[in-house]
Backbone as JSON Lines, residues from 0, in Angstrom:
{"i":0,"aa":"X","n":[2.14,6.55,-12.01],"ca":[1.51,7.65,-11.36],"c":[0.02,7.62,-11.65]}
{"i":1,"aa":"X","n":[-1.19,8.04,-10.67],"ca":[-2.5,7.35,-10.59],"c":[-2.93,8.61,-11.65]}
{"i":2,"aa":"X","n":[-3.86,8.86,-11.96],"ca":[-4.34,9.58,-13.08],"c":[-5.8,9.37,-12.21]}
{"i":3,"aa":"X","n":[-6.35,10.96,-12.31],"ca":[-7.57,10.81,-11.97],"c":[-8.94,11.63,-13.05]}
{"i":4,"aa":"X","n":[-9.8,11.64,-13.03],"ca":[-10.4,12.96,-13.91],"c":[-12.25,12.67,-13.15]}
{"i":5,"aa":"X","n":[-12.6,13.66,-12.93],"ca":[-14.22,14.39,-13.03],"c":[-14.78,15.62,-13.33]}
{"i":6,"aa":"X","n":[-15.85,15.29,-13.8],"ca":[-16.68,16.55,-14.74],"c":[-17.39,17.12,-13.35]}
{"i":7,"aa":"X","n":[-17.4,18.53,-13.76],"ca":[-17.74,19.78,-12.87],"c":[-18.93,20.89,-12.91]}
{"i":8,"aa":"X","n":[-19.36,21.48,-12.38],"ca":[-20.14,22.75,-12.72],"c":[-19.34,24.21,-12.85]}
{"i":9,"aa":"X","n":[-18.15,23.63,-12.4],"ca":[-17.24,24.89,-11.58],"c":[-16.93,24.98,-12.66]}
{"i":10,"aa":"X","n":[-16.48,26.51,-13.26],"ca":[-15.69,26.83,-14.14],"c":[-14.09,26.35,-13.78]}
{"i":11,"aa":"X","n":[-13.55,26.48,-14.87],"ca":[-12.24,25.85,-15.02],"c":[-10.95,26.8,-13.76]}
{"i":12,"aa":"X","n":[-11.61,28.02,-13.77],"ca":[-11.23,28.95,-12.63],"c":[-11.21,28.77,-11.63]}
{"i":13,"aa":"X","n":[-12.67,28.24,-11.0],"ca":[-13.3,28.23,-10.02],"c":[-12.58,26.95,-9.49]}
{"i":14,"aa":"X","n":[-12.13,25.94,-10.22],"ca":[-11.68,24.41,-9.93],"c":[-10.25,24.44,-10.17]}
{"i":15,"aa":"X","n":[-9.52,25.42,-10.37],"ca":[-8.03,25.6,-9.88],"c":[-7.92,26.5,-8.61]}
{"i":16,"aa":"X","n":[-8.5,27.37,-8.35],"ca":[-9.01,28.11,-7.1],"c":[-9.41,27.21,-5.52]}
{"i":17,"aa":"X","n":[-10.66,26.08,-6.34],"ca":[-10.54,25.38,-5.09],"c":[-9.43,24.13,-4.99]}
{"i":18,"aa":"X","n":[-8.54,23.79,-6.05],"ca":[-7.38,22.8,-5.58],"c":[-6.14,23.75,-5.17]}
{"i":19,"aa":"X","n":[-6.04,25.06,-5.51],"ca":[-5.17,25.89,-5.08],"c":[-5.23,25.63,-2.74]}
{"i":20,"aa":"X","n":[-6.85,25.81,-2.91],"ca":[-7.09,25.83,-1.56],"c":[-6.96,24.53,-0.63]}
{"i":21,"aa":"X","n":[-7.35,23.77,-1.38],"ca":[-7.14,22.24,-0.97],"c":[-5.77,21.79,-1.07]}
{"i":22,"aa":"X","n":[-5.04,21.85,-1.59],"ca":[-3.56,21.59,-1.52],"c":[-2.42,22.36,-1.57]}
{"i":23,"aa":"X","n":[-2.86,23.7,-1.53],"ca":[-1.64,24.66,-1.4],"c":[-1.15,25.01,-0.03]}
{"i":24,"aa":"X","n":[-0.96,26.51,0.48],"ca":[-0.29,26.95,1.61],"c":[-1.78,26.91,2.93]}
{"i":25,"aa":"X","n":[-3.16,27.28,2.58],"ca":[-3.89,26.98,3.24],"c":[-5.18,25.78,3.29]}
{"i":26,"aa":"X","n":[-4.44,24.45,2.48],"ca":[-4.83,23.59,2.1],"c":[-3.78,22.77,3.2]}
{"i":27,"aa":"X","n":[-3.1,21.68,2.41],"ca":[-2.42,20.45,3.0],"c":[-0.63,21.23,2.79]}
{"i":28,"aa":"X","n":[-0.55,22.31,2.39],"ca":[1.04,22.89,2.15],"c":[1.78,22.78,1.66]}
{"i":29,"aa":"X","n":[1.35,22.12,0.27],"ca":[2.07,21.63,-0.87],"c":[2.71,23.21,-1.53]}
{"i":30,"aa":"X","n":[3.49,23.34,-2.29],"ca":[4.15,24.4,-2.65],"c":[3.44,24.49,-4.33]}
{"i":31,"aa":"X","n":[3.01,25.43,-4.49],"ca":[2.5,25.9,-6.08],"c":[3.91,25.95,-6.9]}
{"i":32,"aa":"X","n":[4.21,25.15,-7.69],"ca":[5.18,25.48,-8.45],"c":[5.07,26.21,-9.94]}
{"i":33,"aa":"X","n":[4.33,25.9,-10.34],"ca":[3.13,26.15,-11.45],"c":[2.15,26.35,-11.68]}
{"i":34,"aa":"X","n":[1.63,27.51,-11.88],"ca":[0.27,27.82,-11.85],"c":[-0.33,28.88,-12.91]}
{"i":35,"aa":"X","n":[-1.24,28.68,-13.52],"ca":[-2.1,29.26,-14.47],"c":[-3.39,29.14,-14.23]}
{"i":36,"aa":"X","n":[-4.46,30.18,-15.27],"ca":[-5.93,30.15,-15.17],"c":[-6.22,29.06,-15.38]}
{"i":37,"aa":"X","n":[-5.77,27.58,-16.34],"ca":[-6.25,26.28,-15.97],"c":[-5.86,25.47,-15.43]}
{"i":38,"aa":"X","n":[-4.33,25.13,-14.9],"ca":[-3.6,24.32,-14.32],"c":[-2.78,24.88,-13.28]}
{"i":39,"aa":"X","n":[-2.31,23.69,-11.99],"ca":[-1.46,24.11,-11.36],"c":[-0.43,22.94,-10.95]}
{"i":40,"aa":"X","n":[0.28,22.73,-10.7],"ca":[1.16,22.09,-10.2],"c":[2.01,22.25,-8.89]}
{"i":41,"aa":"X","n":[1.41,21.44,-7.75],"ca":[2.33,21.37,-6.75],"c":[3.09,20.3,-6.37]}
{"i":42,"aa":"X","n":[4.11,20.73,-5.3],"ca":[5.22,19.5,-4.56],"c":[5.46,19.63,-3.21]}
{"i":43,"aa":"X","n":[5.92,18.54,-2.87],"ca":[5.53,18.63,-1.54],"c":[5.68,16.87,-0.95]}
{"i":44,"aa":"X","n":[6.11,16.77,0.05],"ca":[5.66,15.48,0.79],"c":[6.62,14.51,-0.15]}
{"i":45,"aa":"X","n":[7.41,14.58,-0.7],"ca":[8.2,13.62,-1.5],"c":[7.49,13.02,-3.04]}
{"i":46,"aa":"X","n":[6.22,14.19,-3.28],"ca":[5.18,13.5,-3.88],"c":[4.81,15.23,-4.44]}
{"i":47,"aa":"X","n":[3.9,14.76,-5.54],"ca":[3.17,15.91,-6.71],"c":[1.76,15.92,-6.74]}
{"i":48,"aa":"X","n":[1.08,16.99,-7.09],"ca":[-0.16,16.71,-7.63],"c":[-0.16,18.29,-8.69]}
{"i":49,"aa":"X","n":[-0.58,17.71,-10.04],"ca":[-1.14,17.93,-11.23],"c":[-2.66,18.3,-11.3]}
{"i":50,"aa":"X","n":[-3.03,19.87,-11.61],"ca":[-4.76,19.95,-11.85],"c":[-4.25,20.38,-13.15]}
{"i":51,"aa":"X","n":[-5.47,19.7,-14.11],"ca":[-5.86,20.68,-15.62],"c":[-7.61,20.86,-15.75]}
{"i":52,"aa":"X","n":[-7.38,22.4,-15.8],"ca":[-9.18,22.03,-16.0],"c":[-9.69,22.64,-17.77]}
{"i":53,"aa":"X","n":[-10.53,22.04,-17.59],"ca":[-10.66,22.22,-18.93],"c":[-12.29,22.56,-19.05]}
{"i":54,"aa":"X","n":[-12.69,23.25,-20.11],"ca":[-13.92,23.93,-20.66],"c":[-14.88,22.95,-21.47]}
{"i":55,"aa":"X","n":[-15.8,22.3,-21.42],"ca":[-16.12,21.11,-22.67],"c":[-18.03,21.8,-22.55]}
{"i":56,"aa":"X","n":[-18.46,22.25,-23.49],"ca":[-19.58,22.6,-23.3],"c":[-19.85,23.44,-21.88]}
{"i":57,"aa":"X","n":[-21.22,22.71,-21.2],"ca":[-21.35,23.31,-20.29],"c":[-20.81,23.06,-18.72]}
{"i":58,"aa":"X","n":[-20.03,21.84,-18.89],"ca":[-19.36,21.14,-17.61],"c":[-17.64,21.03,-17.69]}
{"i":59,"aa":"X","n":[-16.84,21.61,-16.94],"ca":[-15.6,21.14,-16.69],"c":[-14.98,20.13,-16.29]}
{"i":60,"aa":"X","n":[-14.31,19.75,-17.1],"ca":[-13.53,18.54,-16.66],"c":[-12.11,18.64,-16.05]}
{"i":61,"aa":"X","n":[-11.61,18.3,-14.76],"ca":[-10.76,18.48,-13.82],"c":[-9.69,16.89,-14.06]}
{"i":62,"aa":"X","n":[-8.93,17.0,-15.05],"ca":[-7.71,16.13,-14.45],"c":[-6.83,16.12,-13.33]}
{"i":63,"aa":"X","n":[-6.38,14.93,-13.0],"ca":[-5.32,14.75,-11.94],"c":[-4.84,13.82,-12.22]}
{"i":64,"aa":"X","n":[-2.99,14.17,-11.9],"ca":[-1.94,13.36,-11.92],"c":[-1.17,13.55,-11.0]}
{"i":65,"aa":"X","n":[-1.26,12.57,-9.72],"ca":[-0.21,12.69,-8.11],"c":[0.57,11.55,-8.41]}
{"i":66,"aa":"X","n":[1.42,11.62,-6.82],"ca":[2.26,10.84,-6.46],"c":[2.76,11.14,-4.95]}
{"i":67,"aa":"X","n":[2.34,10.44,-4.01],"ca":[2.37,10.07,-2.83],"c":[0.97,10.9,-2.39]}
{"i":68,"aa":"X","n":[-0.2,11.41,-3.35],"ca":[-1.32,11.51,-2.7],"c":[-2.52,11.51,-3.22]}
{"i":69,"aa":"X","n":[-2.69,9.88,-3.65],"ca":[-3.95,9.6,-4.0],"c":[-5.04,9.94,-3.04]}
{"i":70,"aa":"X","n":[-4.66,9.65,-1.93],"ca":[-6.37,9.62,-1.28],"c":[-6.71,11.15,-1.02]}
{"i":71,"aa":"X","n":[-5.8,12.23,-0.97],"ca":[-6.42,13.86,-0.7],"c":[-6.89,14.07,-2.04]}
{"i":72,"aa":"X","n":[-5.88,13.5,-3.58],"ca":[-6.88,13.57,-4.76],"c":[-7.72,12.66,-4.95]}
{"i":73,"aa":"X","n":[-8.15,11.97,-4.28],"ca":[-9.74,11.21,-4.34],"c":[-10.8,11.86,-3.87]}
{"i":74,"aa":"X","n":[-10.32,12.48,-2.8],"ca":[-11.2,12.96,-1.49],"c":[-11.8,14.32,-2.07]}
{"i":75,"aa":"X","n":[-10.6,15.39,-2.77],"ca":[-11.12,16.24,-3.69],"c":[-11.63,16.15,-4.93]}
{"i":76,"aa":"X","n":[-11.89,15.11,-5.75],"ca":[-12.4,14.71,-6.69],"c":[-13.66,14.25,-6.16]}
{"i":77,"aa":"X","n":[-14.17,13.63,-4.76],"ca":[-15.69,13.7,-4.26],"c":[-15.65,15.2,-4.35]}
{"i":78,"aa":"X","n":[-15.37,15.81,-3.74],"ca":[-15.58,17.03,-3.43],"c":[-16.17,18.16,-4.76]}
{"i":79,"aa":"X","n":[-15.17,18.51,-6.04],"ca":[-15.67,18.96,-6.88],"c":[-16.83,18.23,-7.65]}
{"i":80,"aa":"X","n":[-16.57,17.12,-7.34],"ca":[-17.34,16.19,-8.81],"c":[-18.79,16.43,-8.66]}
């Protein structure tokens, strides 16, 4: 499973908020199965995607861990990064 990660300006909030939007019900329609103020987890498409965001000084760092959708988590990793 591809593993992705980039550092942010967005608070750790702000960068589960916008993968909430990017891959949830008014994103691509992946189903939130899990979700908290730093992580969420959806499914969907025969395939997952994994956010953790995390606090490190003054920049957040946004992990990702999919499966059947690297290129929408590439495409959003331009996007926040």
């Amino acid at each position: 499973m591809p593993r992705y990660g980039v550092e942010t300006k967005l608070s750790p909030e702000e960068a589960i908020k916008a993968a909430v939007a990017c891959f949830g019900e008014g994103g691509l329609g992946l189903k939130a199965e899990e979700q908290g103020p730093c992580c969420v987890y959806f499914e969907g498409g025969g395939g997952f995607v994994r956010v953790t965001a995390s606090q490190e000084a003054e920049r957040t760092t946004v992990d990702l861990e999919t499966r059947e959708w690297d290129y929408h988590v590439k495409r959003f990793v331009r996007q926040v990064g």
